[in-house]
N, C-alpha and C positions, 0 to 999 in steps of 0.2 A: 688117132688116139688108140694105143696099141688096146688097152682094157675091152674097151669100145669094139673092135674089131674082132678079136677073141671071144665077145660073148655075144655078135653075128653069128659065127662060124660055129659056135658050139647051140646055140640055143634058136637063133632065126631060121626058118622057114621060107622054103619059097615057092609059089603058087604060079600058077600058067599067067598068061598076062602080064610079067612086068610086079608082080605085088611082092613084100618080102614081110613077111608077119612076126614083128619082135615082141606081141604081147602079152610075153611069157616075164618081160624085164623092165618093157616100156611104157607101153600102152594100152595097157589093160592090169596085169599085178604090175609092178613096179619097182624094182632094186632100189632103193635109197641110199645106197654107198654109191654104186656104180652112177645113181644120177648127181650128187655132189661130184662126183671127180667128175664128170663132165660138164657140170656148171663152173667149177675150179678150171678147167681148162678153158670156158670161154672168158670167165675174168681174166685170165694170163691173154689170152689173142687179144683180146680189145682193150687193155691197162693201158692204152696209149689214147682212146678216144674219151672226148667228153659226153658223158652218158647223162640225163638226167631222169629216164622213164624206160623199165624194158616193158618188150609188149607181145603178147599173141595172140592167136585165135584161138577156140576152143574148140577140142578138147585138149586132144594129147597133148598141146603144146603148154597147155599152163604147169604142170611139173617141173619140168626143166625151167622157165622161164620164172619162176616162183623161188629157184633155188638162184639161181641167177641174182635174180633182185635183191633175194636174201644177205648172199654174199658181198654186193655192192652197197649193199643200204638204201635201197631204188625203190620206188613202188613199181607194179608190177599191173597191167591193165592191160585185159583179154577183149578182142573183137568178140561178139557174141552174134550165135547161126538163128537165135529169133528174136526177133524184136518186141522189148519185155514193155508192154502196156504200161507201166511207171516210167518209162525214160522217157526223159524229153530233151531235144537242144541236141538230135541226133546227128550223127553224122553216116549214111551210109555207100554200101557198092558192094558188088556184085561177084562172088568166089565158083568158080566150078570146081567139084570134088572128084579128082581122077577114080582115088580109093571107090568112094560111095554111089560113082556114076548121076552126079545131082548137080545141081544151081542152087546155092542159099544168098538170101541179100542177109550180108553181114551189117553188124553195127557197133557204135562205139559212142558215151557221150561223150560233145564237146566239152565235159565240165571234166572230162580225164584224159583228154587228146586236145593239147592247146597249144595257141601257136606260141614258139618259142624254144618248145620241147624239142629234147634233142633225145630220137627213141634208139635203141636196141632193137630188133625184131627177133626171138627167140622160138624156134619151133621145131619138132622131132625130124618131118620129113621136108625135104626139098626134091619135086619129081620132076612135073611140066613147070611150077613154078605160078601156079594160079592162084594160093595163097599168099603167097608173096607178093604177087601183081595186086590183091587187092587191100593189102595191109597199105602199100608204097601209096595207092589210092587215096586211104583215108586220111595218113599222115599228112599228104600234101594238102587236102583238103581242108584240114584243118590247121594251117599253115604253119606244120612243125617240120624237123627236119630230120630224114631217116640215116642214123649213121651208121648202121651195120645189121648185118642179118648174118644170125649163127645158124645151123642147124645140128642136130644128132646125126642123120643120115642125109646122102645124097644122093642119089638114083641118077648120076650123071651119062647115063644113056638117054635119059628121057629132057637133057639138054636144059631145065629151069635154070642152074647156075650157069649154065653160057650167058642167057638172057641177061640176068642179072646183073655180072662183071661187064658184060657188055656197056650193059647201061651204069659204068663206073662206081657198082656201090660194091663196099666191101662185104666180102660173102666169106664166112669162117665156118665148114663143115667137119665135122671131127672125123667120120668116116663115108669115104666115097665108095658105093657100089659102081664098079664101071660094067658089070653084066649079070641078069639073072638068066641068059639062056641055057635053054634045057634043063630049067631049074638047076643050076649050080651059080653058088654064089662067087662071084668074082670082084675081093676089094682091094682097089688100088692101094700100092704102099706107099 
């Protein structure tokens, strides 16, 4: 997504380690044009699957996945990093945070993750692919069915969409980082 990749290169950041910091757009202040045209571009990638619930984890990822829903008419139900004393009828499993260097056991209730449900998985970054492993998790768990995972970015050095596609699900990323060495940013075209 040409917009997408222009306002990497003009406004992203990139940090020793592999990190690329867009929380100038994305993840922390937030463009609301730029994140509509990227929700408008995942409803154009996926107009061919049957959707009936998009989903993420939180934080970053409910923006985009909010606009998503919006645009399909979907509700829109986030995995949550603590486990809130009023839920019950949980379903949980286990995320490592590349970004934050941490383990959170994630959750979600079954009374918004049902079987049947045919989810969307919606979320800004795709790195090692940990978040994702533990969304695929719940979903199955809860005996629904995961029919696509979009991302903002992809960090395709650190190999999470190999995994992914490997394991035959559809993976739509609007912009692929193939290198942050020596901190310069390198997006596939």
């Amino acid at each position: 997504m040409k917009a997408l990749k222009e306002r990497i290169m003009r406004d992203g950041k990139c940090f020793e380690g592999g990190i690329l910091k867009v929380d100038s757009f994305i993840n922390h202040q937030m463009d609301p044009i730029l994140m509509k045209s990227m929700a408008v571009e995942f409803v154009r990638r996926f107009a061919s699957t049957k959707i009936n619930k998009v989903m993420t984890i939180e934080a970053s990822g409910i923006a985009p996945a909010i606009m998503v829903g919006y645009l399909l008419e979907l509700p829109v139900v986030f995995a949550k990093k603590k486990k809130p004393s009023t839920m019950e009828n949980m379903l949980t499993t286990t995320v490592y945070s590349f970004t934050k260097d941490r383990t959170y056991d994630v959750c979600v209730s079954k009374d918004y993750l049902c079987p049947g449900d045919r989810v969307l998985f919606i979320d800004d970054f795709l790195a090692n692919g940990n978040a994702a492993k533990g969304i695929i998790d719940l979903v199955r768990k809860a005996g629904a069915e995961l029919v696509g995972m979009g991302f903002l970015i992809e960090k395709s050095f650190q190999h999470g969409g190999d995994y992914l596609r490997e394991q035959g699900i559809h993976v739509e990323s609007l912009a692929i980082i193939e290198s942050l060495d020596n901190c310069q940013i390198k997006i596939k075209e």
